[in-house]
C-alpha positions as CSV (number, residue, x, y, z in Angstrom):
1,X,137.8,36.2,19.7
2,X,140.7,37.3,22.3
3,X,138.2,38.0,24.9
4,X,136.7,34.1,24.5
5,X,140.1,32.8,24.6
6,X,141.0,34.6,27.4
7,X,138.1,33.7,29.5
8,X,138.1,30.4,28.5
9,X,141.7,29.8,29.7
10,X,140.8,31.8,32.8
11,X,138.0,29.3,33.5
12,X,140.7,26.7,32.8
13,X,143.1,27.9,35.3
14,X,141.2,28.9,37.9
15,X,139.7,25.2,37.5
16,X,143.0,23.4,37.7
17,X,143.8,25.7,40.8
18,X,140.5,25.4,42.5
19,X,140.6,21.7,42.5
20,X,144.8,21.0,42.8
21,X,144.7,23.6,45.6
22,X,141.9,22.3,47.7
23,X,142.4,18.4,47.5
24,X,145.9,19.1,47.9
25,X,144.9,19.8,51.6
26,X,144.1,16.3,51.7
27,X,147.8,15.3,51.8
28,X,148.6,18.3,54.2
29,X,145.9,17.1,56.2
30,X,147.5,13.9,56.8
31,X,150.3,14.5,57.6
32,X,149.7,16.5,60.5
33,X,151.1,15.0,63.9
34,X,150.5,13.5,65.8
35,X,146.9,12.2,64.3
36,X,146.6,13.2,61.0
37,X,145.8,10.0,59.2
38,X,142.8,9.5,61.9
39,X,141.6,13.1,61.2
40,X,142.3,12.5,57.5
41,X,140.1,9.5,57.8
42,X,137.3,11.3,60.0
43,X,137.3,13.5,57.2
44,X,136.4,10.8,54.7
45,X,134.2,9.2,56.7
46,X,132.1,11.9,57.8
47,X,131.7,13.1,53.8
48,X,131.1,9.6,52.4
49,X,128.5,8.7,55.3
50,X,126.9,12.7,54.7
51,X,127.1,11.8,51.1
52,X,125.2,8.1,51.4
53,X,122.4,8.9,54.0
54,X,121.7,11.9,52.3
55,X,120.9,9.5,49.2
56,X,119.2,7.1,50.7
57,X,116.9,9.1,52.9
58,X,116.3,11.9,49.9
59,X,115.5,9.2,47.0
60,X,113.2,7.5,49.6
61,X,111.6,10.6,51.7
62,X,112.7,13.9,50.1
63,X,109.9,15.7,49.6
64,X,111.2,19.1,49.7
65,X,113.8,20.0,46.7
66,X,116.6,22.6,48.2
67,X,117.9,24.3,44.5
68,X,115.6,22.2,41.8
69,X,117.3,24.6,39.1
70,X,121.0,23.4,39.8
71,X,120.7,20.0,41.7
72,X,117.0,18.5,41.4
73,X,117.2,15.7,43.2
74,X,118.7,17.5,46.5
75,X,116.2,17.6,49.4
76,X,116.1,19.1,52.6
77,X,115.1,15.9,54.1
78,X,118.1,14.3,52.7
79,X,120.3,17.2,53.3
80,X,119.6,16.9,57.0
81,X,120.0,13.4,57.2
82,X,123.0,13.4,56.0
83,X,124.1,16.0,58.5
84,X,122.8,13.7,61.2
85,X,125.1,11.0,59.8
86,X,128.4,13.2,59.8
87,X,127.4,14.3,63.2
88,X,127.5,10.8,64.4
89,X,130.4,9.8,62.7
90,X,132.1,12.4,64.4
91,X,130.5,11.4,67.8
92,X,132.2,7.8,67.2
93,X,135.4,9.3,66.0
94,X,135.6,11.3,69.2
95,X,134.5,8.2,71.4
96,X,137.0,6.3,69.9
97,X,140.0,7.6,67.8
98,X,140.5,11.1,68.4
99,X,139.2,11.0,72.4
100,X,142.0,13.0,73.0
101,X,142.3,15.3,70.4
102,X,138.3,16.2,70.4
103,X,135.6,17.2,73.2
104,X,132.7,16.1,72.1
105,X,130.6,19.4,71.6
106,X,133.9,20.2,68.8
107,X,133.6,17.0,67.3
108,X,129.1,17.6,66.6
109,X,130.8,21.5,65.9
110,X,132.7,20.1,63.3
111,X,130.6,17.8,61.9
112,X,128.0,20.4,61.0
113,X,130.2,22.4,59.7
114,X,131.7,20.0,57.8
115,X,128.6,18.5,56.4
116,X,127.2,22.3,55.4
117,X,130.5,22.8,53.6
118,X,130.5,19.6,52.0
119,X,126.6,20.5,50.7
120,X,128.3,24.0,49.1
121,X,130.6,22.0,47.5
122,X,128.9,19.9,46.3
123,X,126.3,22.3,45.2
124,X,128.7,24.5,43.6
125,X,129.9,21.9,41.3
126,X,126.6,21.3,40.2
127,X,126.1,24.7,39.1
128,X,129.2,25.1,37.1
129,X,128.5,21.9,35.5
130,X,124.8,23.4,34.7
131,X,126.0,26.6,33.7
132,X,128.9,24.7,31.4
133,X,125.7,22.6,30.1
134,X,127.4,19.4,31.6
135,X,125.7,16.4,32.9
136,X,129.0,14.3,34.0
137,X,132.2,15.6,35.0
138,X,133.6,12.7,33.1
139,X,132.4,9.1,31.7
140,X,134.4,7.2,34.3
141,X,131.9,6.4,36.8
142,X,128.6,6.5,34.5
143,X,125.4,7.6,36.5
144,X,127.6,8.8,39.2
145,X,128.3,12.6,37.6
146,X,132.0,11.6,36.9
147,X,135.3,11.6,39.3
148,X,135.0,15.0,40.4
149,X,131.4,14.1,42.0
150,X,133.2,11.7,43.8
151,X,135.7,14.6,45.4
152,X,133.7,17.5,45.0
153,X,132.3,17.5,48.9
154,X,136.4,18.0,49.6
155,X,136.9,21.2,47.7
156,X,135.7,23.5,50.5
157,X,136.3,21.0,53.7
158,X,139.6,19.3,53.1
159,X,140.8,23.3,53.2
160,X,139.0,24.0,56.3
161,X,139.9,20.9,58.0
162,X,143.5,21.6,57.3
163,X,143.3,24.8,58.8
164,X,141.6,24.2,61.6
165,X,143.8,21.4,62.4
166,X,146.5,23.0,62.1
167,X,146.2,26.1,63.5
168,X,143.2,26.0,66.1
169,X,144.5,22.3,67.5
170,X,148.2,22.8,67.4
């Protein structure tokens, strides 16, 4: 009985940390000078475009499931769409808002690391929702796997995007 209580409050912390910790990036991330709102918004965009193409091309062409045991309706097809997508969002970022702050071979750089972190995180909140025999993370946003699916792309990149930002372009 003290072992189960134990690791369940373990579980507990190390899931308020986990998520507190990386989306609190988010606001670090922003308020980098002198451009972290647009990087802050590249961010966004590039997960949110990753996270829509992905769909659409997946439900529509996927073919070839990546992890059918954790996420069964992630493709490869999909996946790499969506990486395609990030990638030119980033391309239009760095054409547009962040010409100074990017070259453009950083910017593609980014965007597939970006997008291959985003797919971990994403991925990895499908497992512990499998392996805590969860379909939703909550009943807010029905069919959409709950408010953390909505964030769960961030909980590896808003980290790394902070970092880099702050310590490899400053």
């Amino acid at each position: 009985p003290s072992e189960t209580l134990l690791a369940e409050w373990c579980v507990t912390l190390f899931g308020v940390f986990y998520i507190a910790w990386s989306l609190g990036h988010l606001l670090l991330l922003r308020d980098l000078r002198p451009s972290g709102q647009y990087v802050t918004f590249l961010l966004f965009a590039m997960i949110w475009v990753e996270d829509i193409v992905a769909y659409i091309v997946g439900t529509r062409l996927g073919r070839h499931p990546i992890a059918p045991e954790i996420s069964p309706k992630k493709t490869w097809e999909g996946t790499i769409a969506g990486l395609l997508g990030a990638a030119g969002v980033a391309a239009m970022f760095q054409i547009t808002l962040l010409h100074q702050q990017l070259k453009m071979p950083e910017a593609l750089t980014l965007a597939v690391i970006t997008a291959a972190l985003a797919f971990a995180s994403d991925l990895g909140e499908s497992l512990l929702k499998r392996s805590a025999g969860v379909k939703d993370s909550s009943p807010l946003l029905p069919g959409h796997g709950g408010i953390l699916d909505r964030f769960d792309s961030f909980l590896l990149t808003a980290p790394f995007f902070y970092y880099y930002w702050a310590f490899v372009k400053h």
